[in-house]
N, C-alpha and C positions, 0 to 999 in steps of 0.2 A: 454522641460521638460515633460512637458504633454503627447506628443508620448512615451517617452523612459519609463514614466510608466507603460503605456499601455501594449507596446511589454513584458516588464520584466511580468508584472502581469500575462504575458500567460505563461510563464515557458518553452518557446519553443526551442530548437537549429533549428534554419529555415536559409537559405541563403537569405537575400533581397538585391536586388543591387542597387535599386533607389528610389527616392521619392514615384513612383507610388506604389511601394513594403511593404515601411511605412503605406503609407495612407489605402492600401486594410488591412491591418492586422491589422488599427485602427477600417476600416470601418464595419470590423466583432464583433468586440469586440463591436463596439455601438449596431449592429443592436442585436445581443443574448442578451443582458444588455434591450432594448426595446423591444425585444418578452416576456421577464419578465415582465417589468411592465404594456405592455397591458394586460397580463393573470390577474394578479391583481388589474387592475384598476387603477394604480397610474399614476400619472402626467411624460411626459418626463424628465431625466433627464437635468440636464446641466453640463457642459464642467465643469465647476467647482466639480461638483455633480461626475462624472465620474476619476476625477482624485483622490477626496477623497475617494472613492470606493475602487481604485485600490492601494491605500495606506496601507487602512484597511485591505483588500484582502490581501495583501502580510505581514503585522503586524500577521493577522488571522492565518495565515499557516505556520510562522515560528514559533511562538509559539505551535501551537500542533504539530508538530513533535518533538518540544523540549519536549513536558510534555510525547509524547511516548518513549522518549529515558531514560527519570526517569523513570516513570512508578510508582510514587508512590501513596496513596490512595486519595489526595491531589493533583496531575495531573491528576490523573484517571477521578475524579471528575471536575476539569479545562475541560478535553476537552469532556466531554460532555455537558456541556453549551455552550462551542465553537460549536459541531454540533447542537446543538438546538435553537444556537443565529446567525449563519448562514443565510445571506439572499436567497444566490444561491442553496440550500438544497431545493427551490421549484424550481427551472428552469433544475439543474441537476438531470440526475438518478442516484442511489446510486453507480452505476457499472461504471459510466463515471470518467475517470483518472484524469480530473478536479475538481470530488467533493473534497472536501477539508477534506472527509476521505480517500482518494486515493491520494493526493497530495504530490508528490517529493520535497525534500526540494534540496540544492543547490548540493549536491553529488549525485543525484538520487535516492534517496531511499526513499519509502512511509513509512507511520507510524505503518502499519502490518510488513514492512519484519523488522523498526527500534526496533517494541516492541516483536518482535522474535530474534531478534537477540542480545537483551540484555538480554532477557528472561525473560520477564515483561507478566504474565501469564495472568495476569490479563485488561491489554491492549488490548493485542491479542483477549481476548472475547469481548472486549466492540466495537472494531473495527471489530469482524466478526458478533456481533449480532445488530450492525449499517449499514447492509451492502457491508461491505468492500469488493472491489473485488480484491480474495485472485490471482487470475491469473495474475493480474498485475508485471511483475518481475522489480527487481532495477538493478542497477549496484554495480557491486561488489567493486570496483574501479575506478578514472580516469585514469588509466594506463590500466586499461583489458575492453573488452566489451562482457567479460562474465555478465551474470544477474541471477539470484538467485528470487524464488518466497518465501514466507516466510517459507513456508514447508522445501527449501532446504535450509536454513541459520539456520535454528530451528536443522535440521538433523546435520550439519554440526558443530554449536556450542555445539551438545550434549543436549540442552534442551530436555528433554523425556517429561514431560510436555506439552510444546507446541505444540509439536511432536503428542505424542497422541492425544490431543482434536483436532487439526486442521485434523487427520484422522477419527476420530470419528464423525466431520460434513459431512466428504466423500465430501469433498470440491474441489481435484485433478484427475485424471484421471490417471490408474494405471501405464501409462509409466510414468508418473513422478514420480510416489512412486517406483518403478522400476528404475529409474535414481535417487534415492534420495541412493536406498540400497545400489550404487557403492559408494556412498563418504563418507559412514563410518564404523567403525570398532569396533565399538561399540558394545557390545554383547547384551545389553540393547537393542539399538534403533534398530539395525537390526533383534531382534526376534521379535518386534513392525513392523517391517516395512512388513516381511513376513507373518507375523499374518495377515495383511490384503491384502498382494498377495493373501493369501490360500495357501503358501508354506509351508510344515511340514518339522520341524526340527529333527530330528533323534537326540534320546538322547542316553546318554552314555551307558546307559544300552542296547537298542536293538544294539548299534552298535556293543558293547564285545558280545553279542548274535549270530550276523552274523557271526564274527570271531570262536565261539569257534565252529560254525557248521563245 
């Protein structure tokens, strides 16, 4: 019971074939867990200690992906006491797909592309000024292995909102706001997405101009 927490706790699709395959994927997960607590001085854990951990761990990170998925002032709030009551917030970087602001819930998708894509405006800020590494992409489904970073699911559901502020941190690199302009039709969000190409839009006026020349 104790392994199958472990492994689970890591969130991993990995192929193991054998016991040795168990034990190494346990034996990592002890040794990162003890370079934490020598950094801070505390006592090894125990086998006990390690499996209540990883209980917690996985309680921890289902819950805030749900409170990203509300998104309301009352989650908002929830999960940042969840980043602040966090023990792994001193062992991870904020950019590591492990932190448990980057963290996939069972569909693959982290809590930036979940509160983009409900359009939970205000999530989105609390998750990109915590951190969050917006490059991480989810899955879009378990039928497709296409992936989506939060920019292109914001783009695609129409949030202009999200849209904008996540261009406004200049958080992407321009081929992806360039691969963002192909997937909507939106007149809104594609004079937003050009506006930050440097693309100029030819308005109605010079263009009956060109014509009556």
């Amino acid at each position: 019971m104790f392994q199958s927490v472990l492994l689970f706790q890591r969130e991993e699709v990995r192929s193991i074939n054998d016991e040795n395959g168990i034990n190494h994927e346990i034996h990592k997960f002890k040794l990162r867990a003890q370079i934490g607590v020598r950094k801070h001085g505390c006592p090894y854990l125990t086998k006990e200690d390690y499996a209540k951990d990883a209980f917690e761990d996985i309680r921890r990170k289902t819950l805030f992906t749900e409170c990203a998925s509300v998104g309301s002032p009352n989650h908002k709030q929830a999960m940042r006491k969840l980043i602040l009551d966090d023990p792994r917030r001193y062992i991870l970087s904020s950019e590591d797909p492990d932190h448990l602001i980057n963290t996939k819930d069972t569909n693959g998708h982290t809590p930036l592309y979940i509160a983009a894509k409900n359009g939970n405006l205000e999530v989105v800020k609390l998750l990109i000024e915590s951190n969050a590494n917006p490059l991480i992409t989810s899955q879009i489904s378990s039928r497709s292995r296409q992936s989506d970073t939060a920019l292109e699911t914001a783009v695609k559901w129409n949030h202009l909102n999200i849209a904008q502020y996540l261009l406004e941190k200049d958080l992407y690199p321009k081929t992806l706001v360039r691969k963002c302009l192909k997937l909507t039709t939106n007149k809104s969000m594609r004079s937003l997405l050009e506006k930050k190409l440097g693309i100029k839009t030819k308005s109605h006026s010079s263009v009956f101009a060109c014509f009556s020349h």
